[in-house]
N, C-alpha and C positions, 0 to 999 in steps of 0.2 A: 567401189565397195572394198574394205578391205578386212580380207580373209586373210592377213597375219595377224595372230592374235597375240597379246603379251600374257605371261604367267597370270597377271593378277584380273584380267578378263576373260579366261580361262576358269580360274578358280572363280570367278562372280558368276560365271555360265549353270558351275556343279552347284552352286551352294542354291541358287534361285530352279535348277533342276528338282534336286532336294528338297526345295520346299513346298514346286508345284506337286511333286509326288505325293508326300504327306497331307497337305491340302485336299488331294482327291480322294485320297482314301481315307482319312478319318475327319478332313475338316478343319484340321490344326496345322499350325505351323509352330513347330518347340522348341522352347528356351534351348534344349540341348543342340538344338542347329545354329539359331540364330547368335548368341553368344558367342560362343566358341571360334565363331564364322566371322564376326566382326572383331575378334583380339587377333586372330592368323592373318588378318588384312591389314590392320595395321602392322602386324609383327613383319608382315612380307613386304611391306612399304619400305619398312625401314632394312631392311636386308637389300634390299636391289637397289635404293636409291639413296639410303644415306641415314642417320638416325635422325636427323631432325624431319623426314617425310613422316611421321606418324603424327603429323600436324595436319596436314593434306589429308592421311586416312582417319582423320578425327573428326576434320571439317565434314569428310564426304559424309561418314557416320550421324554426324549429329545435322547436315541438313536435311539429308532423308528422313530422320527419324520426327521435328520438330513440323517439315512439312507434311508430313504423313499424319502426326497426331492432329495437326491445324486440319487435313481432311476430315480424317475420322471423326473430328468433334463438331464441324461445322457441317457434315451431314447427318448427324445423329438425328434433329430433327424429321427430316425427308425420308430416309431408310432402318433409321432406327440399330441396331448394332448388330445386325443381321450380313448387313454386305462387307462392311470393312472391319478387321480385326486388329486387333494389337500383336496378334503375331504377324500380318501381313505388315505391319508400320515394322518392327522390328528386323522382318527380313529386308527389307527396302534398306532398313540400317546398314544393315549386314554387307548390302550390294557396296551402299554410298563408301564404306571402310575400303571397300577392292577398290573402286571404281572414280572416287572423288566426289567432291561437291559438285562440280559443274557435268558428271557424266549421270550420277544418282537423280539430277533433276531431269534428264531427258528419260531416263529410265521411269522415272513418276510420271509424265508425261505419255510415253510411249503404252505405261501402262493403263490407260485411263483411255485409250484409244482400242487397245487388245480386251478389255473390260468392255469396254462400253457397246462394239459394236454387237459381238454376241449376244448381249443383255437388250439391245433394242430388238434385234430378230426374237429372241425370245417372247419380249412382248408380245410383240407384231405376231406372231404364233399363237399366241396364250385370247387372241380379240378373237372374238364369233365372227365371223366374217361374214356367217350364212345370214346371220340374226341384223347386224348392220345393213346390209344388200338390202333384205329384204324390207327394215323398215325405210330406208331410204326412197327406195322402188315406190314403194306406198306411200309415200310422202307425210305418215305420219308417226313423224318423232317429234313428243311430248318435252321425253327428258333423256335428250344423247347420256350422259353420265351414267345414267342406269343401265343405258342397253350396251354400253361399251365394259363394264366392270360387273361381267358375270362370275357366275360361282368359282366356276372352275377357274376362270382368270386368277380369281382373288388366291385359291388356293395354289396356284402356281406362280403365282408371285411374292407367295410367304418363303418360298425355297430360295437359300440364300446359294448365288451359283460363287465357286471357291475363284477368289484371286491371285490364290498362287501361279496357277495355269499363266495366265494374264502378265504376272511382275515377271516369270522366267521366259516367255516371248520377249517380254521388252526388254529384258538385258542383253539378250542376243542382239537383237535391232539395234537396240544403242550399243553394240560393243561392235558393230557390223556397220554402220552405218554415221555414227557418232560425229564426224567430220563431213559427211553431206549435210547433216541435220542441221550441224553450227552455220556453214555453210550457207546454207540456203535462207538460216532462220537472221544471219547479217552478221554472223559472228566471227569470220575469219581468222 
């Protein structure tokens, strides 16, 4: 694991902090974060490593950003615009400008796993368990669909839970772990 961090995953750590914070408490993630946040990433690119790196922090910027809206739009169907935000695509921007193309995708990645597994417990919470058992027990279910998607489910599943929480775990992970990831995933 490596716990030497450079400035510019340092600074992707604070800005994806920032954003989980604002996320939990109003729901949003704002242009006044994300903007600003993605022009100081490539400005810091080009100060530590040379003025033609703001090509690298342009790449990172625009692969997160163009993979994220390809999520956001190819789940519209499924969840509707409830779970994923345009300010979440943009902060994931914001990461890719610190962080590069090839570390912003393990950060989408990482984040889709920090998302996902809470959102299945969730579920898994949200199912009558007593009302399952029971009709099971009795062996007579009609229509599983209906007895699985009770009221209170339905109503706790219209709450959209915030991804900010989610993309500021996964920057850590990937700014912590980033080279066992490649690693392991064959990418030496």
């Amino acid at each position: 694991m490596n716990l030497s961090l450079t400035p510019l995953q340092i600074a992707a750590i604070v800005v994806a902090g920032a954003g989980a914070t604002t996320d939990l408490r109003t729901g949003k993630i704002y242009n006044l974060l994300t903007f600003p946040a993605a022009a100081v990433g490539i400005v810091m690119h080009m100060i530590l490593y040379g003025p033609l790196m703001f090509i690298w922090a342009l790449a990172g910027w625009l692969v997160g950003a163009v993979i994220m809206t390809l999520i956001k739009l190819a789940g519209k169907p499924f969840w509707g615009n409830q779970a994923l935000t345009f300010g979440d695509v943009k902060l994931i921007a914001a990461i890719g400008a610190f962080l590069g193309p090839g570390a912003v995708t393990l950060v989408i990645f990482y984040s889709c796993l920090c998302w996902g597994f809470p959102a299945i417990f969730l579920i898994l919470k949200a199912l009558p368990w007593k009302v399952i058992y029971a009709a099971l027990a009795s062996r007579q279910v009609k229509d599983p669909g209906k007895m699985l998607v009770s009221k209170e489910a339905r109503e706790k599943g219209k709450r959209a839970m915030p991804v900010g929480p989610a993309i500021a775990a996964a920057t850590i992970i990937t700014c912590l772990l980033e080279k066992q990831t490649l690693a392991f995933l064959g990418f030496d």
